[in-house]
TORLO-501099 format. One line per field, with one value per residue (C-alpha): residue in three letters; x, y, z; residue number from 1. Coordinates in steps of 0.05 Angstrom, whole numbers. Layout:
! TORLO-501099
type = (Ala,...);
u = (X,...);
v = (Y,...);
w = (Z,...);
seq = (NUM,...);
END
This chain:
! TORLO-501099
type = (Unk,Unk,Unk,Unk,Unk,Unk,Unk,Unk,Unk,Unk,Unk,Unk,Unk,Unk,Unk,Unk,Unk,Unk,Unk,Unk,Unk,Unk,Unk,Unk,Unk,Unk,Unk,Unk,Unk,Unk,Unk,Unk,Unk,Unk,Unk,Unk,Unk,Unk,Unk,Unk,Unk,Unk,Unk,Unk,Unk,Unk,Unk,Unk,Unk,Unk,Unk,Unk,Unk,Unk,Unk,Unk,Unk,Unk,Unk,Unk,Unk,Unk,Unk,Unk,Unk);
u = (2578,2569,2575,2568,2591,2631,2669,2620,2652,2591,2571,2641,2643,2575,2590,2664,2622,2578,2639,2659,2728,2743,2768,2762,2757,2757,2751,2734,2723,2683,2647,2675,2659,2671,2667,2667,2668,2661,2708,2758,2821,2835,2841,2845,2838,2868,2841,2897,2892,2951,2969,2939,2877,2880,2840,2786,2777,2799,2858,2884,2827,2803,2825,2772,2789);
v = (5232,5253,5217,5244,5234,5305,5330,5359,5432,5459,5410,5415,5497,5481,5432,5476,5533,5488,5470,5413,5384,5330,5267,5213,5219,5172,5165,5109,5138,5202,5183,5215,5199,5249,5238,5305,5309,5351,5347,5325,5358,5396,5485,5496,5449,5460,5413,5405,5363,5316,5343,5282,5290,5376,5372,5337,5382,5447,5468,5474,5512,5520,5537,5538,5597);
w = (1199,1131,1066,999,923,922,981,1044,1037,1064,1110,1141,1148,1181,1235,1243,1272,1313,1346,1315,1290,1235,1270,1210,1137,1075,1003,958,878,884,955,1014,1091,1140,1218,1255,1339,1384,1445,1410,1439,1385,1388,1307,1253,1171,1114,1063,1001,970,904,873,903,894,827,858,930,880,927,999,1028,1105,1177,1227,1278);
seq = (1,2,3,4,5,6,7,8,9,10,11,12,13,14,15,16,17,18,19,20,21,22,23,24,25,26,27,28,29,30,31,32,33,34,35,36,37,38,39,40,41,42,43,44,45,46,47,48,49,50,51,52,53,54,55,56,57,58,59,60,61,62,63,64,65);
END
């Protein structure tokens, strides 16, 4: 699990080629918590933002392949 004041880009792109997939995530202000499995069932994974939250996370952005 990661938690952080900005949103774990990194951190994510990390874990995703460790094998990991997100399976929880939540905001509160600017601090974001991120839960990230492995064995989790899923094949491919895509992060997409809701345009409210786009100017925060900069724009749709990832798909882990």
């Amino acid at each position: 699990m990661q938690v952080s004041d900005s949103f774990p880009f990194k951190w994510i792109n990390k874990k995703w080629k460790e094998g990991f997939y997100v399976t929880s995530m939540a905001t509160s202000h600017t601090r974001w918590a991120v839960v990230m499995s492995r064995n989790a069932g899923y094949i491919d994974q895509v992060i997409d933002s809701p345009p409210l939250l786009r100017p925060l996370l900069g724009h749709p952005w990832s798909i882990n392949t």
